[in-house]
NUKOL-287025 format. One record per residue (C-alpha): residue number from 1; residue in three letters; z, y, x. Coordinates in nm, 3 decimals, padded with zeros to 5 digits, always signed. Layout:
BEGIN
    i   aa        Z        Y        X
  NUM  ala        Z        Y        X
...
END
This chain:
BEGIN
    i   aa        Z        Y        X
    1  unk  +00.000  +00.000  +00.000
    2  unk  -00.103  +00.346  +00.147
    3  unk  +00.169  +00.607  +00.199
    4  unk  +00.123  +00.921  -00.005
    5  unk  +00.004  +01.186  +00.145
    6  unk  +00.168  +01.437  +00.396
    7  unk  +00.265  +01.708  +00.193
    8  unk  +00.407  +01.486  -00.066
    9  unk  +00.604  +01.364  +00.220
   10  unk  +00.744  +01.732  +00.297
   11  unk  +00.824  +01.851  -00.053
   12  unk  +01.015  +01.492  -00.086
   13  unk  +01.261  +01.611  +00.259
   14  unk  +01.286  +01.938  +00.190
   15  unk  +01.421  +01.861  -00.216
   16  unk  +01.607  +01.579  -00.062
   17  unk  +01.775  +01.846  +00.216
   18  unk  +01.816  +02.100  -00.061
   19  unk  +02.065  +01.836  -00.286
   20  unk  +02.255  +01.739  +00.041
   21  unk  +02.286  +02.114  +00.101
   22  unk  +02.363  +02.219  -00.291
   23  unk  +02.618  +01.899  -00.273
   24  unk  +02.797  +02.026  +00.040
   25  unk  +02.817  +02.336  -00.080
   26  unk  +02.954  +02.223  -00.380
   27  unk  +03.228  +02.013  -00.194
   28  unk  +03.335  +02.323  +00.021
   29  unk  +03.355  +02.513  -00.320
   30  unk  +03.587  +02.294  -00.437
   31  unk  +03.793  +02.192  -00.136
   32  unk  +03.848  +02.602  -00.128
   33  unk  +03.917  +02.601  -00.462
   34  unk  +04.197  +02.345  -00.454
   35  unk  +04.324  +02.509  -00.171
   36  unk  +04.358  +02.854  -00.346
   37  unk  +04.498  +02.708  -00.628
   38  unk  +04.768  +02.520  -00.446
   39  unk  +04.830  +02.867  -00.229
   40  unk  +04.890  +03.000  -00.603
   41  unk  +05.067  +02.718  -00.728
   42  unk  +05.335  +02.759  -00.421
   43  unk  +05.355  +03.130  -00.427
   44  unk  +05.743  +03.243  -00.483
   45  unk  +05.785  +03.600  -00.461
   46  unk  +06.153  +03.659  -00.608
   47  unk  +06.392  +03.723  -00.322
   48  unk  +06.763  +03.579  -00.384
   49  unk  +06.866  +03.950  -00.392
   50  unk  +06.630  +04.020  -00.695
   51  unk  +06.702  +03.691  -00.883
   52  unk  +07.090  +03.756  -00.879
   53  unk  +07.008  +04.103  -00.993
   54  unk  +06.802  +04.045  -01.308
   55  unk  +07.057  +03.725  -01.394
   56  unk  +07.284  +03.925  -01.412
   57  unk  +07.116  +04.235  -01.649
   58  unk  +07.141  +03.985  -01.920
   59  unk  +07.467  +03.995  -02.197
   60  unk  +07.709  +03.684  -02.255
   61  unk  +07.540  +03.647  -02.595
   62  unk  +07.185  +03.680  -02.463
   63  unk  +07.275  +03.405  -02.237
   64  unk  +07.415  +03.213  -02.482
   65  unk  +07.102  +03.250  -02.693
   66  unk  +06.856  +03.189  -02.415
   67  unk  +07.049  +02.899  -02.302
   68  unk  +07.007  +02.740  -02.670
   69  unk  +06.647  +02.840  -02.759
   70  unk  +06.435  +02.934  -02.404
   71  unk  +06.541  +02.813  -02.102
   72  unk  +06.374  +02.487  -01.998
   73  unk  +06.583  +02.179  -01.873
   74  unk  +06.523  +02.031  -01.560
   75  unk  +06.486  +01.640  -01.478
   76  unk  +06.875  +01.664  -01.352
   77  unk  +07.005  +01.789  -01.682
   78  unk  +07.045  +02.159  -01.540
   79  unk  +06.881  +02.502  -01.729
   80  unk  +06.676  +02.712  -01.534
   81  unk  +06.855  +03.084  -01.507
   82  unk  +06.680  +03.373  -01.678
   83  unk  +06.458  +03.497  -01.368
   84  unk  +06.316  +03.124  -01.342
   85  unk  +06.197  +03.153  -01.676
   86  unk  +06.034  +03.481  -01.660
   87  unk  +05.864  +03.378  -01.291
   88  unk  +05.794  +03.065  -01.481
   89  unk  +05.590  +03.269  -01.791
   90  unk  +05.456  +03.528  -01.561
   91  unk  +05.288  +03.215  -01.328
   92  unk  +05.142  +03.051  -01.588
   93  unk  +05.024  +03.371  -01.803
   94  unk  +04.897  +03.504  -01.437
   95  unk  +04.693  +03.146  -01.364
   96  unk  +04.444  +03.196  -01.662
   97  unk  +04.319  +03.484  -01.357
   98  unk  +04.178  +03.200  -01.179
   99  unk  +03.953  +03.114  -01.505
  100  unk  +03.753  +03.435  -01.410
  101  unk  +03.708  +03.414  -01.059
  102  unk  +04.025  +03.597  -00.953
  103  unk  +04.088  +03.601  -00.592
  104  unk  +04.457  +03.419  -00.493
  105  unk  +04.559  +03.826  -00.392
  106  unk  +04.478  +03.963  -00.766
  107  unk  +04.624  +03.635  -00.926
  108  unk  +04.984  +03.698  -00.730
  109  unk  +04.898  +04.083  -00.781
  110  unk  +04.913  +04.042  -01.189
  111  unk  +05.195  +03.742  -01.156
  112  unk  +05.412  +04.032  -01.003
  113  unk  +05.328  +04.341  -01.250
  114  unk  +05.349  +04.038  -01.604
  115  unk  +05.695  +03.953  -01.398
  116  unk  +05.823  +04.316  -01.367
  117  unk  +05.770  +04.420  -01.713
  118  unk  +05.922  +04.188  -01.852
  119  unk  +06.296  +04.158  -01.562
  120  unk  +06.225  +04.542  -01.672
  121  unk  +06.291  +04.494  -02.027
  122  unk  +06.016  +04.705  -02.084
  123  unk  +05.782  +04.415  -02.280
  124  unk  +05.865  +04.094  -02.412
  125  unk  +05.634  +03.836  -02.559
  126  unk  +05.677  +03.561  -02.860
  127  unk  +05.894  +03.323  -02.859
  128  unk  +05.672  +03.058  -02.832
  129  unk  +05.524  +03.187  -02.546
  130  unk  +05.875  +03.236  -02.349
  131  unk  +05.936  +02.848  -02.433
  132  unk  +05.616  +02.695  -02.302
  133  unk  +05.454  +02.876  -02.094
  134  unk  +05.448  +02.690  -01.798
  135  unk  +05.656  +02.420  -01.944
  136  unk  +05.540  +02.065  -02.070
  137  unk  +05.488  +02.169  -02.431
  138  unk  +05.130  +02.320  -02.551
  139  unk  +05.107  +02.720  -02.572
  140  unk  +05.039  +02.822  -02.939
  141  unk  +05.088  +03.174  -03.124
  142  unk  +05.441  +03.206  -03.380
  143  unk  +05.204  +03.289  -03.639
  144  unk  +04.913  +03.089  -03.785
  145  unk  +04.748  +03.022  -04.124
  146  unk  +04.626  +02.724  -04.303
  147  unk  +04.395  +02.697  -04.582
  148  unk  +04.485  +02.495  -04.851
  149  unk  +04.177  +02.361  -05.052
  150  unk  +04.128  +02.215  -05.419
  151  unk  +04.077  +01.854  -05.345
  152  unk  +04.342  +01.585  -05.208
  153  unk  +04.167  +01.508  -04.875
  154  unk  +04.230  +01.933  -04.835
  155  unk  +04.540  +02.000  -04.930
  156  unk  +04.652  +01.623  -04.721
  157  unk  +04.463  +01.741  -04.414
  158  unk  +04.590  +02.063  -04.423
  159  unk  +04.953  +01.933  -04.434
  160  unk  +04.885  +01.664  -04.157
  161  unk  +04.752  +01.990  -03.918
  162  unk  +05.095  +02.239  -04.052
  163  unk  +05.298  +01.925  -03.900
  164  unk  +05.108  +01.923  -03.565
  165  unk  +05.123  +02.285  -03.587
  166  unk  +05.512  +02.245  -03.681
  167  unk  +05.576  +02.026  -03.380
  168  unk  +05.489  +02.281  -03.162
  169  unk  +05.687  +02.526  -03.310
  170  unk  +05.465  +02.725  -03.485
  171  unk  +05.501  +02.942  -03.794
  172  unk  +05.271  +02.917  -04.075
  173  unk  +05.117  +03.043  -04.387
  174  unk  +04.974  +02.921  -04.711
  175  unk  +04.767  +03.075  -05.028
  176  unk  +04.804  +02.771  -05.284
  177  unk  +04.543  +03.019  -05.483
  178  unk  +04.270  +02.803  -05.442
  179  unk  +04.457  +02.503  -05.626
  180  unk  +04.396  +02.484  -06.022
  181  unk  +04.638  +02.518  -06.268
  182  unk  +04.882  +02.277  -06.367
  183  unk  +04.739  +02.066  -06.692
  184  unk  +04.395  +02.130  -06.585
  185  unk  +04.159  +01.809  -06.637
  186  unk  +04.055  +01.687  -06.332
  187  unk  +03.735  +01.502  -06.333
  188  unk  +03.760  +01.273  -06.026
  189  unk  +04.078  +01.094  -06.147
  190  unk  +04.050  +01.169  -06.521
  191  unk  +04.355  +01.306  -06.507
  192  unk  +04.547  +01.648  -06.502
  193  unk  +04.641  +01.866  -06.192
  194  unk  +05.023  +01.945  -06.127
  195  unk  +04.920  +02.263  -06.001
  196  unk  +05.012  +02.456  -05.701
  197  unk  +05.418  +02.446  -05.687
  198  unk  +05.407  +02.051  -05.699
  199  unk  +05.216  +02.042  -05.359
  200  unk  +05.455  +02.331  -05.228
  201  unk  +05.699  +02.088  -05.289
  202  unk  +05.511  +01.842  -05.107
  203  unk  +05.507  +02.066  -04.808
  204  unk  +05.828  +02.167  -04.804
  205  unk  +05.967  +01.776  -04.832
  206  unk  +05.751  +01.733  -04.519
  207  unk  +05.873  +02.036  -04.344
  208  unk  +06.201  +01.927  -04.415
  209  unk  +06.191  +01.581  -04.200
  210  unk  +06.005  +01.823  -03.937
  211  unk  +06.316  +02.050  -03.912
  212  unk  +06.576  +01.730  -03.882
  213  unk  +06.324  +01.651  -03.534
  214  unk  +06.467  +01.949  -03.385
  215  unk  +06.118  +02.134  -03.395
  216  unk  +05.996  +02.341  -03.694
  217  unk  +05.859  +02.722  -03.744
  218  unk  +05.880  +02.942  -04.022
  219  unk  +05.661  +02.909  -04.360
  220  unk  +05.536  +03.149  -04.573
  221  unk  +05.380  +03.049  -04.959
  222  unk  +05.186  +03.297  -05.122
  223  unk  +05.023  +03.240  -05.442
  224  unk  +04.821  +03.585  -05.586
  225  unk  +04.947  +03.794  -05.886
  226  unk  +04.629  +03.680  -06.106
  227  unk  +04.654  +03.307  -06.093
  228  unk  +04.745  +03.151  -06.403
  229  unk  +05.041  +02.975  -06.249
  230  unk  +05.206  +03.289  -06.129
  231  unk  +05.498  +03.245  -06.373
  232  unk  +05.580  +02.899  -06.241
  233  unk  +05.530  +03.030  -05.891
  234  unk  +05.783  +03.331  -05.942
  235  unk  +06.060  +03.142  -06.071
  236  unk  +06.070  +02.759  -05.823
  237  unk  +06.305  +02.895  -05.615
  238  unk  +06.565  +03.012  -05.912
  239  unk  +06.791  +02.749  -05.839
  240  unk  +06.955  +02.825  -05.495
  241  unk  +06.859  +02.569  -05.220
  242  unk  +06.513  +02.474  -05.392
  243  unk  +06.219  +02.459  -05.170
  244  unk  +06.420  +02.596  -04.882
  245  unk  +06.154  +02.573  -04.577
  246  unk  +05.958  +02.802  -04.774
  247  unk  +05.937  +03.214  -04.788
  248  unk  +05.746  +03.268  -05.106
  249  unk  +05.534  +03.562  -05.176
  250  unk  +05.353  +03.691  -05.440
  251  unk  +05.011  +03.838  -05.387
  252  unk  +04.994  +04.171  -05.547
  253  unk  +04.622  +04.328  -05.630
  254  unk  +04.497  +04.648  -05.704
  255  unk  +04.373  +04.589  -06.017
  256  unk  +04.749  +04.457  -06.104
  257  unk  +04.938  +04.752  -05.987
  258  unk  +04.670  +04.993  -06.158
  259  unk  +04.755  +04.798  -06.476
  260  unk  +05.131  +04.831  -06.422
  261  unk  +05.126  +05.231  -06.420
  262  unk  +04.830  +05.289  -06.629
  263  unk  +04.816  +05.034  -06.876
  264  unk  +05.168  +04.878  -06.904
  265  unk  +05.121  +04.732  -07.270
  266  unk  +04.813  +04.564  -07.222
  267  unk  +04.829  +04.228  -07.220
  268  unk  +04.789  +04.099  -06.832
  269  unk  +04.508  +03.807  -06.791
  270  unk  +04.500  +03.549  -06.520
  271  unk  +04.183  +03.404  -06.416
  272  unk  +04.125  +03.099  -06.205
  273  unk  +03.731  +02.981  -06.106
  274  unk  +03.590  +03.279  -06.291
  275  unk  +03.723  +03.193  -06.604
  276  unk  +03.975  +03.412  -06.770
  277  unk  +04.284  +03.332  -06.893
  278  unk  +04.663  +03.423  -06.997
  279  unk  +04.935  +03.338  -06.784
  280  unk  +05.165  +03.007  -06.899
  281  unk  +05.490  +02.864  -06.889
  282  unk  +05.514  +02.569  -06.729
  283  unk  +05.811  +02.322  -06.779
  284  unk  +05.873  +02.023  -06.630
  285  unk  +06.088  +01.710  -06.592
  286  unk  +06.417  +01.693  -06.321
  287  unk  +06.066  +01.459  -06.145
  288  unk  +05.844  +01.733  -06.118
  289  unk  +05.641  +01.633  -06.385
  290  unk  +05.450  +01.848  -06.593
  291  unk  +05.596  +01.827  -06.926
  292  unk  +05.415  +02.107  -07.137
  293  unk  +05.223  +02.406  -07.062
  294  unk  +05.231  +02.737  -07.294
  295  unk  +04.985  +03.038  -07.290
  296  unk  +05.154  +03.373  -07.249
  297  unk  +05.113  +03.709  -07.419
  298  unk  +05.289  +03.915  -07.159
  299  unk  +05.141  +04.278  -06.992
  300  unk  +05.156  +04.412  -06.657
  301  unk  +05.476  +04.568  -06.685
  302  unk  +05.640  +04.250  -06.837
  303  unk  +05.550  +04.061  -06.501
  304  unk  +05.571  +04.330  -06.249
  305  unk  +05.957  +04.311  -06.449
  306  unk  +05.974  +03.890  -06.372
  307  unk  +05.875  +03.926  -06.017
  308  unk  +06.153  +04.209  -05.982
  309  unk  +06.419  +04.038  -06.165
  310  unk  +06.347  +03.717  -05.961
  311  unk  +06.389  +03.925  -05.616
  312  unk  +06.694  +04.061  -05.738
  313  unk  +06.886  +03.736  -05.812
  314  unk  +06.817  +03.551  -05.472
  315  unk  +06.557  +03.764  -05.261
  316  unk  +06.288  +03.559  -05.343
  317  unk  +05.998  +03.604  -05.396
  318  unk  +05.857  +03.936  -05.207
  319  unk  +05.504  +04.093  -05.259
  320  unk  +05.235  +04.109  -05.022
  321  unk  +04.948  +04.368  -05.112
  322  unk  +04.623  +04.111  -05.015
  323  unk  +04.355  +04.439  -05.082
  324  unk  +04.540  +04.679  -04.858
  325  unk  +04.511  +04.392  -04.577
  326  unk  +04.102  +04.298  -04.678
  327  unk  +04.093  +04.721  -04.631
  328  unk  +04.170  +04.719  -04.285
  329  unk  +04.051  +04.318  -04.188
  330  unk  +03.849  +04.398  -03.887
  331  unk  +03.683  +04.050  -04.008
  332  unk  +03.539  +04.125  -04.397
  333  unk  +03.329  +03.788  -04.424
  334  unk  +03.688  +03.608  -04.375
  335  unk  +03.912  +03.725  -04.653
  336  unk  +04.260  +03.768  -04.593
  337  unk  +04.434  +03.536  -04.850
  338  unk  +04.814  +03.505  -04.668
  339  unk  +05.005  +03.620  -04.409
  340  unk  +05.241  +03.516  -04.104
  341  unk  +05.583  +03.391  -04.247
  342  unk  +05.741  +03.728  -04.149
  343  unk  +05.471  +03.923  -04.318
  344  unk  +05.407  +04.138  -04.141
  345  unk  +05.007  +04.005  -04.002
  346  unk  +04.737  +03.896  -04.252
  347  unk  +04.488  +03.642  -04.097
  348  unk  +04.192  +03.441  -04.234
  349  unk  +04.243  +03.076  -04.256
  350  unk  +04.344  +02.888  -03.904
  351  unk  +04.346  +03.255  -03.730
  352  unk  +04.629  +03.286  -03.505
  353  unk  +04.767  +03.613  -03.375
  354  unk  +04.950  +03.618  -03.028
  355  unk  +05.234  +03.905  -03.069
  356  unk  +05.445  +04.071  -02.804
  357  unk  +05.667  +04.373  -02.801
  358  unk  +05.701  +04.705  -02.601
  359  unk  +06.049  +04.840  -02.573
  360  unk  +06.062  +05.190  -02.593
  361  unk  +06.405  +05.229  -02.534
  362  unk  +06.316  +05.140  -02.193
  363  unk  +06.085  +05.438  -02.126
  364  unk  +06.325  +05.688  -02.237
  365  unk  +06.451  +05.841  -01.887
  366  unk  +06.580  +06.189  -01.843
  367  unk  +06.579  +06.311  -02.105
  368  unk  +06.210  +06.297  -02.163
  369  unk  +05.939  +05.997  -02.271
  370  unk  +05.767  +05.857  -01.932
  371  unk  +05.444  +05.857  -02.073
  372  unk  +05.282  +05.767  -01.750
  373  unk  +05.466  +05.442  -01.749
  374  unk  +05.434  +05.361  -02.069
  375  unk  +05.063  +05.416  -02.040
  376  unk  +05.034  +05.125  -01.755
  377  unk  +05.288  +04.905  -01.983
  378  unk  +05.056  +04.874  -02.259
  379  unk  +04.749  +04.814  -02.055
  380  unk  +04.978  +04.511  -01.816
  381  unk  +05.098  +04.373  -02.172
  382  unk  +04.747  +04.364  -02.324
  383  unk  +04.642  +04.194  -02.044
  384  unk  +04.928  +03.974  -02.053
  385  unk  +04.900  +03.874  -02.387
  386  unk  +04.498  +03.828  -02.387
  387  unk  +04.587  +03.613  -02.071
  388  unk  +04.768  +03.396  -02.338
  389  unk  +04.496  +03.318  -02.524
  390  unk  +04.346  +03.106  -02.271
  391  unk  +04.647  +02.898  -02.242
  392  unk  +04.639  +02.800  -02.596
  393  unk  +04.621  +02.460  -02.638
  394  unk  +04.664  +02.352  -03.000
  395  unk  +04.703  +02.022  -03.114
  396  unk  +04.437  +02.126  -03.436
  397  unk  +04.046  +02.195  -03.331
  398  unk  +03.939  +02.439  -03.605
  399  unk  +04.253  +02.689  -03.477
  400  unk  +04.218  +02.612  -03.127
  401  unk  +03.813  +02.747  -03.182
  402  unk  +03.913  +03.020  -03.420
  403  unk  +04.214  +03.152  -03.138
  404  unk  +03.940  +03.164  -02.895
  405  unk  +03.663  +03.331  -03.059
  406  unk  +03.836  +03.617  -03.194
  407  unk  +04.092  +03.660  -02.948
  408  unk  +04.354  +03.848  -03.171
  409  unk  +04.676  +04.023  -03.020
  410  unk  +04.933  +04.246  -03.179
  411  unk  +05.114  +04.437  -02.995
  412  unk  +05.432  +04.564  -03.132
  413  unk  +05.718  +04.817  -03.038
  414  unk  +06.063  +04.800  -03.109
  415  unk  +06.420  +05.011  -02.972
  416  unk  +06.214  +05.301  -03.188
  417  unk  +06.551  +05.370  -03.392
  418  unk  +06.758  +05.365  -03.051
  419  unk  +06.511  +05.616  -02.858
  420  unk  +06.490  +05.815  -03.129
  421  unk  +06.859  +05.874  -03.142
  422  unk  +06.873  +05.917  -02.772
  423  unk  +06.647  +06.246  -02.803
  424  unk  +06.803  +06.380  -03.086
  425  unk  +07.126  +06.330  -02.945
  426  unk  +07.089  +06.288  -02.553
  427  unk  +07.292  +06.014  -02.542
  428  unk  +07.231  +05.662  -02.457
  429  unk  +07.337  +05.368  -02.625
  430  unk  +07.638  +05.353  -02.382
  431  unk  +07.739  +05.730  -02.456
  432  unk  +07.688  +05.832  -02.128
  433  unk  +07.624  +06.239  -02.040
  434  unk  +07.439  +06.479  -02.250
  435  unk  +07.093  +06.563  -02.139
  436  unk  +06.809  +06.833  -02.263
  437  unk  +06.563  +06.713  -02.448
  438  unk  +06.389  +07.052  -02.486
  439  unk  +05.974  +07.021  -02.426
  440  unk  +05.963  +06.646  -02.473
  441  unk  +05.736  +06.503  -02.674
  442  unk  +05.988  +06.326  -02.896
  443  unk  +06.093  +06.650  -03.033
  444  unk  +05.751  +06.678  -03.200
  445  unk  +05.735  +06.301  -03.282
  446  unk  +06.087  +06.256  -03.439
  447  unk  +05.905  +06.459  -03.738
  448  unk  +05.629  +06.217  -03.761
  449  unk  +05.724  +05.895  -03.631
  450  unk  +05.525  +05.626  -03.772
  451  unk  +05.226  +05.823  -03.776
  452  unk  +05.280  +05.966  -03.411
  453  unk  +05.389  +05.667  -03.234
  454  unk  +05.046  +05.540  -03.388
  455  unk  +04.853  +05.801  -03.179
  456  unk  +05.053  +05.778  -02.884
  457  unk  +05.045  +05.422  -02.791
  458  unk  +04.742  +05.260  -02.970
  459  unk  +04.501  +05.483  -02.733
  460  unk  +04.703  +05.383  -02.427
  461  unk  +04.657  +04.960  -02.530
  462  unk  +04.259  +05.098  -02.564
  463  unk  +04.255  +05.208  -02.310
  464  unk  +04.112  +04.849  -02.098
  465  unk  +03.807  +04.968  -02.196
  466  unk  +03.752  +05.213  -01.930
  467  unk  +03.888  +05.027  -01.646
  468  unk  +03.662  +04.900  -01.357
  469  unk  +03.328  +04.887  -01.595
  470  unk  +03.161  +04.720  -01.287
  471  unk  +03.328  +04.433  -01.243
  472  unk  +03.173  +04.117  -01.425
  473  unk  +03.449  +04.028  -01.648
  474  unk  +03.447  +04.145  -01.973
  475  unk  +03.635  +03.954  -02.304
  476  unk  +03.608  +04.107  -02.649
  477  unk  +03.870  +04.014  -02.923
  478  unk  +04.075  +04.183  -03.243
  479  unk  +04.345  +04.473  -03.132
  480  unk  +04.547  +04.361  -03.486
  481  unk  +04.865  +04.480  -03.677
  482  unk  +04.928  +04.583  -04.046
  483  unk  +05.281  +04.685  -04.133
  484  unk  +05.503  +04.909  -03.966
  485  unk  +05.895  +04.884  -04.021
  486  unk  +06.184  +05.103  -03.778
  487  unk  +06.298  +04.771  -03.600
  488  unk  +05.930  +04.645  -03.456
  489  unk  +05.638  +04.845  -03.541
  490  unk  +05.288  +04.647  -03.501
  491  unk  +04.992  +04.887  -03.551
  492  unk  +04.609  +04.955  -03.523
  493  unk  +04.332  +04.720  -03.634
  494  unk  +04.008  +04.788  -03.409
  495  unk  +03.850  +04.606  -03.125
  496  unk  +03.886  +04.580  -02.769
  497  unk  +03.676  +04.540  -02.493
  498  unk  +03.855  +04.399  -02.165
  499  unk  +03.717  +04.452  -01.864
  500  unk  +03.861  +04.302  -01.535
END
């Protein structure tokens, strides 16, 4: 057989030469790569000195507390002390770095600043973050919510992913709005649905076995103002102790508080699949089963009067004003139909939201508002907490894919009451000296807070945009927050570009 001819024999070495090369290359790209990240993995910057003195800035009772809910154990039965856990957080947080081509300098550089705002008191991030970050458990968000579908494989899926979720310690929240009415015929079985409290109860049996584990989060139920089973929602937690691993909200509407103030007598209709209809009473047996259901002539007022009357004899349930959140969702083909179990962030089925916290007390110095550190605060923090996102690793695909493509923070403040005080009165919490607080800014804020604080620090977390446009990494996501209280305020809803 003839050999082919010459230059067939040349292109053959030199592709041959060119994989041996792009293979060695490849080989010394990874050696170095193992190498950098076991230079990154040993890195230790805390000095004895330092340790000792941010052990000891921590209380008796915040000891006590971080003992029982944050501090990992070690193999020898031993806690780690509060500056191992926040080297621990700031290491891992600081590693996702590495996932965009970070040199081992800028990985320790943002381990250091993630590390000093938080010894600093000046930032602190959710709880579940504090716990496993860096530790054996997955990283998830406090605050995630679950769709909860018309159809038995739905509502049975959804429950099996809210105990995953639940495992790893994270909160949840529910609209049972999509589930029909109690008494309606259901086709598939030729029977009749139980409606939406029966599979609440469901959930909050399961949660209940969760919480003996030692590991559950927070739940919140919401069921909107208009659904036909409102009444029955409104009133299953009467009887103290009933479906206790719930928070139940009600899901107010426009169109249901116009009718309250402007048309109080008119009767108030329900509807459920675009089909109208009155409210009912449900009853049912000491089982749970649905005994008898009764249409309803009641108005606005006459249920706006239930909800309140329920609230006031055990706190339960509150109201949660779905349009004002689908006003500001930064996400309008994804209605918002619930909320976190504290309320205060709406999210689109299996959206997440990764929270932290600025402290303002902590910026408060002399009498006047260090604006230039609080500037470089929110921009470490935002980093810090969109670093989080690529840690996440949840135990449920559609959330871990939904956490990743919109990339949602909120980043709150709290110590607003204390630094407020401290400006009006120049005095610290401790009582130390008097100061002047003439010329700061807080004496033209304290007349506007909510509104100011808005302005001040929501251009400041923004502010990512402009930094170092020409450097190649660049990860878009939702800047998020709805309600604003005195104790931790949680603001804006725009996005944010961050560039490296």
């Amino acid at each position: 057989m003839s050999s082919p001819p010459r230059r067939i024999r040349l292109w053959r070495k030199k592709r041959i030469a060119k994989i041996i090369k792009i293979n060695i290359n490849a080989m010394t790209t990874a050696t170095q790569k193992r190498a950098q990240l076991s230079e990154i993995e040993a890195h230790k910057f805390l000095t004895p000195e330092e340790a000792d003195r941010v052990n000891r800035s921590f209380s008796d009772n915040a000891l006590r507390m971080m003992r029982k809910r944050y501090l990992t154990k070690r193999e020898d039965g031993t806690q780690e002390t509060p500056s191992e856990m926040l080297h621990r957080i700031a290491h891992a947080v600081a590693w996702a770095e590495v996932g965009y081509g970070k040199s081992r300098e800028e990985v320790e550089h943002w381990e250091r600043e993630f590390f000093d705002i938080m010894a600093n008191k000046e930032f602190t991030p959710a709880g579940r973050t504090i716990t496993n970050a860096g530790a054996p458990s997955p990283v998830v968000a406090n605050c995630i919510v679950l769709p909860v579908p018309d159809s038995m494989e739905g509502i049975f899926k959804t429950l099996k992913d809210a105990a995953l979720l639940q495992k790893a310690g994270s909160g949840l929240g529910f609209s049972f709005g999509r589930l029909r009415p109690a008494g309606t015929y259901v086709k598939a079985s030729a029977g009749m649905a139980s409606g939406p409290v029966s599979f609440l109860q469901v959930y909050n049996q399961a949660f209940g076995v969760i919480k003996q584990q030692g590991r559950h989060g927070a739940n919140m139920a919401i069921l909107p103002v208009d659904h036909p089973d409102i009444l029955d929602f409104v009133h299953c937690k009467r009887q103290e102790g009933e479906i206790r691993n719930f928070n139940i909200s009600v899901g107010m509407t426009d169109e249901f508080m116009r009718a309250v103030t402007e048309a109080p007598n008119e009767p108030w209709l329900c509807h459920f699949d675009g089909v109208k209809m009155k409210p009912r009473r449900i009853v049912r047996d000491r089982f749970g089963v649905v005994v008898s259901t009764t249409e309803l002539d009641i108005t606005a007022a006459e249920m706006y009067r239930e909800i309140v009357q329920n609230a006031w004899n055990n706190g339960e349930p509150g109201v949660i004003f779905l349009d004002v959140f689908n006003r500001g969702n930064t996400m309008p083909k994804t209605p918002i139909e619930a909320t976190n179990p504290c309320g205060e962030q709406g999210l689109p089925p299996y959206d997440v939201c990764n929270l932290g916290s600025i402290n303002l007390s902590a910026f408060a110095k002399s009498g006047r508002l260090d604006e230039k550190r609080l500037a470089h605060v929110s921009m470490v923090s935002t980093r810090f907490l969109d670093n989080v996102i690529d840690l996440f690793d949840y135990p449920v695909q559609e959330v871990q894919e939904m956490s990743k493509n919109t990339r949602r923070i909120g980043l709150g403040v709290m110590g607003w009451p204390t630094t407020q005080a401290f400006f009006r009165t120049g005095k610290s919490r401790l009582g130390t000296s008097r100061v002047s607080n003439a010329g700061t800014p807080w004496s033209r804020l304290s007349r506007q807070p909510v509104r100011s604080l808005c302005f001040l620090i929501h251009p400041l977390v923004l502010s990512r945009t402009s930094r170092s446009p020409s450097r190649s990494r660049t990860r878009t996501g939702t800047l998020t927050a709805t309600s604003i209280s005195t104790s931790n305020m949680r603001f804006g809803s725009g996005a944010y570009t961050r560039m490296s």
